[in-house]
MITOR-300058 format. One line per 3 residues: their letters; for each residue x, y, z of C-alpha. Coordinates in steps of 0.02 Angstrom, whole numbers, plus 50000, padded with zeros to 5 digits. Each point is the difference from the previous one (the first is absolute). Last residue first. Layout:
! residues N
A = X Y Z | ... .
//
This chain:
! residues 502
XXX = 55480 54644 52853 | 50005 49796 50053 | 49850 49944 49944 .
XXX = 49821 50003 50051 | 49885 49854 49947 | 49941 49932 50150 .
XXX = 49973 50176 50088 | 49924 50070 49847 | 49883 49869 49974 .
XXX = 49937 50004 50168 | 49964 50175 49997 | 49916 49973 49865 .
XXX = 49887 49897 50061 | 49977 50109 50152 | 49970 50153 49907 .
XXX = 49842 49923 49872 | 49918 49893 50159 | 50003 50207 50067 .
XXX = 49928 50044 49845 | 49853 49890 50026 | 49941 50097 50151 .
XXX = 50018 50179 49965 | 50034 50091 50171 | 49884 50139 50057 .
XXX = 50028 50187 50093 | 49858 50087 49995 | 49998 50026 50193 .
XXX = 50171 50117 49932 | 50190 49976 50033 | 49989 49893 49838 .
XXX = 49863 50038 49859 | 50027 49869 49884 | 50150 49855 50037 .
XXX = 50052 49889 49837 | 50122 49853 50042 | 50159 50043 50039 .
XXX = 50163 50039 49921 | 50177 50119 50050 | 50168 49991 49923 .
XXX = 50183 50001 50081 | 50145 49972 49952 | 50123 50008 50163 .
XXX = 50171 50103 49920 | 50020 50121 50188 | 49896 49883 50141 .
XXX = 49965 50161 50120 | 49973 50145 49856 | 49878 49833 49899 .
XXX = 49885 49989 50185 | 49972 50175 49973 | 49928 50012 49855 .
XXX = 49939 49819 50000 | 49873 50047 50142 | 49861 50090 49874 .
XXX = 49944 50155 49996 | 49843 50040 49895 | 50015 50078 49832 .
XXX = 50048 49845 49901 | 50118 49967 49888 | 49962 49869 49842 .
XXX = 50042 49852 49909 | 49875 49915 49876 | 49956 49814 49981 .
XXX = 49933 49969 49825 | 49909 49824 49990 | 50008 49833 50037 .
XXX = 49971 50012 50181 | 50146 49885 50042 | 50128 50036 49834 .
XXX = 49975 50193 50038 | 50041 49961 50212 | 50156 49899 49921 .
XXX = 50043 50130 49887 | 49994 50153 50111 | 50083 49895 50163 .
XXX = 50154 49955 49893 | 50004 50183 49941 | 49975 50089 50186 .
XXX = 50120 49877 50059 | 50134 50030 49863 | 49980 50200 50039 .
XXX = 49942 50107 49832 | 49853 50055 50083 | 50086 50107 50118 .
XXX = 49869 50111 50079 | 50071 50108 50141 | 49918 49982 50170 .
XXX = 49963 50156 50082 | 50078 50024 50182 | 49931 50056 50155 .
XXX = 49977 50162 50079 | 50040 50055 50166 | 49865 50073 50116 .
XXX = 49940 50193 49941 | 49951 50101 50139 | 49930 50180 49996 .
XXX = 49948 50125 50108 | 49848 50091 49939 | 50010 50191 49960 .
XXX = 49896 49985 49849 | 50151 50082 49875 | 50099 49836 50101 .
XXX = 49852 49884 49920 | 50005 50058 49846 | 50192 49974 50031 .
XXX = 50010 49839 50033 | 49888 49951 49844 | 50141 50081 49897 .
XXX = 50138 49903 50092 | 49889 49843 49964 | 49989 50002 49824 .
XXX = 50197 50051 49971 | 50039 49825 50118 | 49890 49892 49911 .
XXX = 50054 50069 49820 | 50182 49966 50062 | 49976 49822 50044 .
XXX = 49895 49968 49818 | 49827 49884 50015 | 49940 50097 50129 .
XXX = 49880 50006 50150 | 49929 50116 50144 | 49921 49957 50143 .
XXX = 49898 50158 50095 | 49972 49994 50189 | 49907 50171 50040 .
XXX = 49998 50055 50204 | 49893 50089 50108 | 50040 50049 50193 .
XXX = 49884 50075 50100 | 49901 49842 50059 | 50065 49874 49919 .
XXX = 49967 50025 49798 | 50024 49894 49866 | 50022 50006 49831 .
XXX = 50066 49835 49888 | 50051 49952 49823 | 50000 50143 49895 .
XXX = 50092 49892 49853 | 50126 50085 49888 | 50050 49936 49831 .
XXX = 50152 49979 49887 | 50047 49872 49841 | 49819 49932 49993 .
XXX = 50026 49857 49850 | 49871 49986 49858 | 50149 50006 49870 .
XXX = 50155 49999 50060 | 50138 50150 49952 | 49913 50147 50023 .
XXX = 49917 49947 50171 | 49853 50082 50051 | 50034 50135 50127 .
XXX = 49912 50066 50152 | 49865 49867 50010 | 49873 50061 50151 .
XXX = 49999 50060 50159 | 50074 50170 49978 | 50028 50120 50153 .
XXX = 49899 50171 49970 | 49827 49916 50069 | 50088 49925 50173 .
XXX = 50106 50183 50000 | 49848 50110 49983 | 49916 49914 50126 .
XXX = 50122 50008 50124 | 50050 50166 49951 | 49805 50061 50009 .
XXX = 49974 49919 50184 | 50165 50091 50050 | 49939 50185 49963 .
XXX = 49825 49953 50069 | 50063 49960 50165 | 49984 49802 50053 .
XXX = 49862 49942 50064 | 49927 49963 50203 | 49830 49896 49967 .
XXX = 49819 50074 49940 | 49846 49868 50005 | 49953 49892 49821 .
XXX = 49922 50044 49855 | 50033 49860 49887 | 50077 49959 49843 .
XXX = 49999 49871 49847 | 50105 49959 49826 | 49976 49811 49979 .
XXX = 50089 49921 49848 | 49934 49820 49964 | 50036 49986 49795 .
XXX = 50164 50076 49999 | 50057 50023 49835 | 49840 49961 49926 .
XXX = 49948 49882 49861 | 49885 50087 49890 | 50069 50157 50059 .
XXX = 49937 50154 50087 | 50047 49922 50179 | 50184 50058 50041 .
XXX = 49995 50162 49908 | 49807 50052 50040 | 50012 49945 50154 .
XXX = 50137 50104 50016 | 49907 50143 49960 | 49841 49993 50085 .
XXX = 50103 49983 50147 | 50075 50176 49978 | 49851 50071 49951 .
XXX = 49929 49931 50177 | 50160 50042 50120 | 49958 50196 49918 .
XXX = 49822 49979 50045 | 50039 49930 50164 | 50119 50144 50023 .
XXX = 49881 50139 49957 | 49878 49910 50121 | 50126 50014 50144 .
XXX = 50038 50185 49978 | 49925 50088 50147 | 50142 49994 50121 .
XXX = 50162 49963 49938 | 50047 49815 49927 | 50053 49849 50126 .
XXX = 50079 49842 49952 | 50007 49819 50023 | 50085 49891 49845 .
XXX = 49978 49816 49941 | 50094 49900 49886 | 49963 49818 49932 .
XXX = 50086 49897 49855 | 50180 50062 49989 | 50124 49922 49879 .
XXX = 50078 49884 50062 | 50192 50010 50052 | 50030 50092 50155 .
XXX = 49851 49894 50067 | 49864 50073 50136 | 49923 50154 49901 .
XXX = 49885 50133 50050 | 49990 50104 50150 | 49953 50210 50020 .
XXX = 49972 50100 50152 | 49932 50152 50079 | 50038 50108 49826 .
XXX = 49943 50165 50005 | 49899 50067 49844 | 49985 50170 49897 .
XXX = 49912 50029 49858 | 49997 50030 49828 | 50152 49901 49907 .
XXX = 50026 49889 50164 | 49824 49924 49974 | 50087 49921 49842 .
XXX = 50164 49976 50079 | 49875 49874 50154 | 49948 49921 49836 .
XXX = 50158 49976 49915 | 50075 49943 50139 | 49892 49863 50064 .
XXX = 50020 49933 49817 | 50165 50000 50020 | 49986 49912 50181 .
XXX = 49882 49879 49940 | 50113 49953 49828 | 49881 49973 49845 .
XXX = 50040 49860 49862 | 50018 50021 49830 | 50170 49897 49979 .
XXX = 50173 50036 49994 | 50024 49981 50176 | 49954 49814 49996 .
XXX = 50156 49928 50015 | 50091 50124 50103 | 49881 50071 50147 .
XXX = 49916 49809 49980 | 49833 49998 50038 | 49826 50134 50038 .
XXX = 49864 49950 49935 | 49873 50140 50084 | 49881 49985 50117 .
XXX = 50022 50152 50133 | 50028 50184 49984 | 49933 50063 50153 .
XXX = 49972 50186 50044 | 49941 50057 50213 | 49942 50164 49981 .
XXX = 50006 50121 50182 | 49857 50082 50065 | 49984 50165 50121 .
XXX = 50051 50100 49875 | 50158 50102 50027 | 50046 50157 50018 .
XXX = 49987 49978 50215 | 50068 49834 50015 | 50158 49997 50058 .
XXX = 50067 49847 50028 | 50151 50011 49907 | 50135 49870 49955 .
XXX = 50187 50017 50003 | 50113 49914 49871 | 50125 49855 49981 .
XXX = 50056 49980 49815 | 50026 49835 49924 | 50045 49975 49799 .
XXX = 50067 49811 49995 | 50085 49947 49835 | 50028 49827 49939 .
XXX = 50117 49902 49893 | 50002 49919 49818 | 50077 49898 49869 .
XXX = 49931 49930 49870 | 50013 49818 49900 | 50077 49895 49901 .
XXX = 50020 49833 49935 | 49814 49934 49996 | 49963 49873 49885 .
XXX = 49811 49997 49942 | 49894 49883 49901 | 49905 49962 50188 .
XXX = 49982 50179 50081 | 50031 50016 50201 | 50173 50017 50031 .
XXX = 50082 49963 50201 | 50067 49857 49944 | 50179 50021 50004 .
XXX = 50119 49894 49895 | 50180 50017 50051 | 50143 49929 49928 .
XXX = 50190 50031 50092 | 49972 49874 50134 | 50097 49967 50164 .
XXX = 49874 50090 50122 | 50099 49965 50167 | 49857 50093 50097 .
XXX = 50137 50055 50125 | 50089 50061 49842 | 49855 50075 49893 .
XXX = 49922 50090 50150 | 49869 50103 49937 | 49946 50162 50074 .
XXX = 49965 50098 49846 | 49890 49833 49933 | 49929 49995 50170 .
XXX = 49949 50173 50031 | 49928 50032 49818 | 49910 50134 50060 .
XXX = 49819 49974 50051 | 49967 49868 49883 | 50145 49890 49988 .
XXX = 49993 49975 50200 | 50070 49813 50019 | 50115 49902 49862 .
XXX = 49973 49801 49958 | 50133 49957 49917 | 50020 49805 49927 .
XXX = 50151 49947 49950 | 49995 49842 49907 | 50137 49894 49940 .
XXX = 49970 49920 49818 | 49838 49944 49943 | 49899 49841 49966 .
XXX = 49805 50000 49973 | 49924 49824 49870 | 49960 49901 50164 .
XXX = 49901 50111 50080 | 50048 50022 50194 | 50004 50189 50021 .
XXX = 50033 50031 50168 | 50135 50143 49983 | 49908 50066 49830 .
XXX = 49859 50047 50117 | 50075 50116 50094 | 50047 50114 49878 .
XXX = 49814 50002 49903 | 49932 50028 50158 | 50117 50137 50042 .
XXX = 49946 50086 49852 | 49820 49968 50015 | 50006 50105 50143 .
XXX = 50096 50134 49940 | 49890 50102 49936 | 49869 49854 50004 .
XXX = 49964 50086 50173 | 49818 49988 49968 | 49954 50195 50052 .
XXX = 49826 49988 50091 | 49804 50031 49976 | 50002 49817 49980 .
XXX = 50160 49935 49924 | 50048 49944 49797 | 50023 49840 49907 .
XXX = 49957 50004 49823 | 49930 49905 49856 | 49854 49910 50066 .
XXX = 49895 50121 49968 | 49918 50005 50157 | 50165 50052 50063 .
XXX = 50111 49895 50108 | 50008 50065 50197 | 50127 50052 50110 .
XXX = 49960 50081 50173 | 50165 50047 50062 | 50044 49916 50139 .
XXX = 49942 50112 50162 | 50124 50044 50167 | 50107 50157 49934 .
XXX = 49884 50040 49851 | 49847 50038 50124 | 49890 50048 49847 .
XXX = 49904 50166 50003 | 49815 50025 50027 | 49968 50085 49848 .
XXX = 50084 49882 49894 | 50086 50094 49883 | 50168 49899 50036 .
XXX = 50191 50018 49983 | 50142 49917 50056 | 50173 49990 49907 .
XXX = 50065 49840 49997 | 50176 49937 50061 | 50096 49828 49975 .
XXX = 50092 50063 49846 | 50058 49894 49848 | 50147 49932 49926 .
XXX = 50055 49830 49928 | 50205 50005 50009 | 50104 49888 49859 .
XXX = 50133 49866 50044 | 50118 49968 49833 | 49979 49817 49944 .
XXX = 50126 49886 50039 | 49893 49901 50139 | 49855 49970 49877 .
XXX = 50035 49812 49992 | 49899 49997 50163 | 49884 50126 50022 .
XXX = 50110 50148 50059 | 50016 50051 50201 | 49854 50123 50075 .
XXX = 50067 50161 50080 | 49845 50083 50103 | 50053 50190 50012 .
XXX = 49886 50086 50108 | 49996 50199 50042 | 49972 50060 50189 .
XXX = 50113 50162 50026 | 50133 49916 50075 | 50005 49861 49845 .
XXX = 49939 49830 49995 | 50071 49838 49942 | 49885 49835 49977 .
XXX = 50096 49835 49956 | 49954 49865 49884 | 49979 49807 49975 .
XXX = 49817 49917 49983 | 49959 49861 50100 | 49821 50000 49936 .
XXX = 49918 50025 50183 | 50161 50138 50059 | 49982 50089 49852 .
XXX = 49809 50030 50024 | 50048 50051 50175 | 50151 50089 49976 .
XXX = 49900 50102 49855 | 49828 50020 50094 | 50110 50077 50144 .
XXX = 50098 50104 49939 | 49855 50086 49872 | 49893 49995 50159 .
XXX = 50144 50104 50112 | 50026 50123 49845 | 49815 50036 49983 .
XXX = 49987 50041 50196 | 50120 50116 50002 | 49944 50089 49835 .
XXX = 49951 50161 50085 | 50111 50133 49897 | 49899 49961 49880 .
XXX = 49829 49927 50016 | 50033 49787 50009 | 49844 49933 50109 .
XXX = 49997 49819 49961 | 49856 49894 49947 | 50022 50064 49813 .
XXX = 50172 49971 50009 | 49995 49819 50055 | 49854 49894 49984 .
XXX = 49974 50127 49831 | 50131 50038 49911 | 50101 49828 50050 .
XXX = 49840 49904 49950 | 49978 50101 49834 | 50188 49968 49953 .
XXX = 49978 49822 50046 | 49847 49942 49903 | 50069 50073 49832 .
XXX = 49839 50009 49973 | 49850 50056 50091 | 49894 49874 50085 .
XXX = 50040 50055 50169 | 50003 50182 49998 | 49853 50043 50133 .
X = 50078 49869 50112 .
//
């Protein structure tokens, strides 16, 4: 084990021997589910440990655990986490996601844990960790009432099991919920935004004639860049591939013509996008005016991104090639393509009025692709306020209906309202303040969390989200604070033994 002599010993050993080891992408968390069944009956089987595992149609796990004894009266409470992991990597060779553990490592400084050249899956890893090991936790000083613990599939491509929950078949008894899918220490959680995405597609016919054009198509990259969370991190300084794509291909756009062959960048609806690359032709005699044009552009963002002490994105690579001509779209379509990618914000919309440092709105240009002649734009968009969400994306609909693309957009899904005033939310304020020793704030968050939806299926569940602090998630930045996840357990512990009825 890479983990071994990290503390609590049991978290790190579940998050390692067995979500590490396992393949969990979402929508492909078979084979996570199956190990999580089986490490639990076993381990529960060799210390003669009572409790039952439900599951749902669409795959999530409810493990009910019965109270310590003389904890019987107390009031069962859910632990909640997801089993999925979004999967990125900028290792130029790839990373076989569906058959490799994830390569975990500690930091040389000793004070993280993080992946080579690969997402970590801390978001939600550590969650489930944390879960699990509160079933099998032997220490003499731990008691707690019933458990429920829910382990959901597919959080980050849409929520899937959350909306899909079965509450009844499930038999989910308790009205307390603590999710720990958060990733600040000093931080309650107890709301957060809503969100849905948008597809723009159009199918179009390509061209292959030649005759007004030169004989050489450019090939532009955008690679390198941070990239992370499409809600957490959207706030900060940090380029998008295809946006950056755009505003190069709209600054050749302004003098010349082009023709678009193809353009792909972006894998996750929610991270923000760390490599794009476009073909395209230009007319006949022209390509050095458009390598001078792709060069002042260049010049430019570098500028932006790397004219700072500490810069926003340190390992930016803007690069193209001269590569052979390939069927393209007409010129007419290549410019509303274009147009539309740099017209369509992906960015903070609105800051909140109300919440200081929150994102209330935002837009994320998550993913173009093209197929042979058809092209489409996935764009997530997020809100703090249900009607905000749904006036943001009627307007981006319609850019994209003035561009003549056909237009998608899958159901939304809830925000979760703050309610700070709740019993559970208190109790768990002053207990977390009395552990640390210090201020403990609440707060909403601009991602999208599971307890919106999970608190329209269980109506009156209280509900508050914690976790150890997470930088850089959905990104190959993505690293896990060591210590602070000794910090979460311990108080998880405490807050289990010492919960009353609410």
């Amino acid at each position: 084990m890479v983990l071994e002599n990290l503390e609590p010993k049991l978290v790190w050993e579940i998050f390692e021997e067995v979500v590490s080891k396992t393949p969990h992408e979402s929508k492909k968390e078979g084979k996570i589910r199956a190990k999580i069944k089986e490490w639990v009956k076993n381990r529960a089987e060799k210390e003669k440990i009572s409790l039952s595992v439900n599951e749902d149609a669409i795959g999530n796990i409810l493990i009910k655990l019965p109270a310590s004894k003389e904890m019987e009266s107390c009031q069962p409470v859910i632990l909640q986490a997801h089993m999925d992991m979004v999967c990125e990597t900028d290792r130029p060779e790839g990373f076989d996601f569906d058959n490799e553990p994830i390569p975990i490592r500690i930091q040389d400084n000793g004070e993280w844990v993080d992946a080579d050249g690969t997402t970590l899956g801390a978001d939600n890893g550590i969650g489930v960790s944390l879960a699990l090991a509160t079933i099998f936790d032997n220490s003499a000083d731990f008691k707690h009432g019933p458990l429920e613990i829910l382990l959901t599939v597919d959080e980050e491509t849409g929520l899937t099991g959350a909306f899909q929950l079965d509450e009844k078949k499930l038999e989910i008894q308790s009205n307390l919920l603590i999710n720990l899918d958060s990733e600040d220490i000093g931080k309650i959680t107890i709301g957060s935004a809503g969100g849905g995405d948008m597809l723009f597609e159009k199918n179009l016919m390509k061209s292959e004639d030649y005759s007004k054009i030169h004989e050489k198509f450019i090939e532009l990259t955008v690679s390198g860049l941070r990239g992370g969370h499409s809600g957490g991190d959207i706030h900060l300084p940090r380029a998008n591939a295809n946006k950056v794509i755009a505003r190069m291909l709209s600054a050749v756009l302004e003098k010349k013509e082009l023709y678009l062959v193809s353009w792909n960048g972006g894998s996750k609806h929610n991270a923000i996008t760390r490599k794009s690359s476009a073909l395209f032709g230009i007319p006949s005699g022209q390509i050095g005016e458009v390598e001078l044009i792709l060069s002042s552009e260049k010049e430019s963002l570098f500028n932006y991104y790397q004219g700072t002490s500490e810069p926003f994105e340190p390992n930016m690579s803007i690069e193209w090639k001269i590569t052979k001509h390939q069927p393209y779209f007409s010129a007419i379509e290549s410019n509303l393509i274009i147009s539309t990618a740099n017209i369509v914000p992906s960015s903070v919309i609105r800051k909140s009025p109300v919440l200081e440092d929150l994102t209330e709105t935002s837009n994320n240009l998550s993913i173009i692709k093209t197929e042979g002649s058809k092209i489409s734009i996935i764009l997530s968009t997020r809100s703090a306020l249900g009607d905000e969400l749904d006036a943001t994306r009627i307007a981006i609909s319609q850019i994209g209906k003035l561009a003549g693309w056909n237009i998608i957009r899958d159901p939304s899904y809830p925000a979760w309202k703050p309610e700070p005033e709740k019993p559970f939310a208190q109790f768990f304020k002053a207990k977390y303040e009395e552990f640390l020793n210090s201020k403990v704030e609440f707060e909403a968050v601009h991602g999208g969390l599971e307890t919106g939806v999970i608190g329209d299926k269980i109506p009156g569940i209280q509900m508050i989200a914690i976790g150890p602090t997470i930088k850089n998630p959905h990104s190959p930045e993505e690293k896990l604070n060591i210590a602070h996840v000794g910090i979460m357990y311990n108080l998880l512990k405490k807050i289990l033994k010492e919960l009353p009825n609410l």
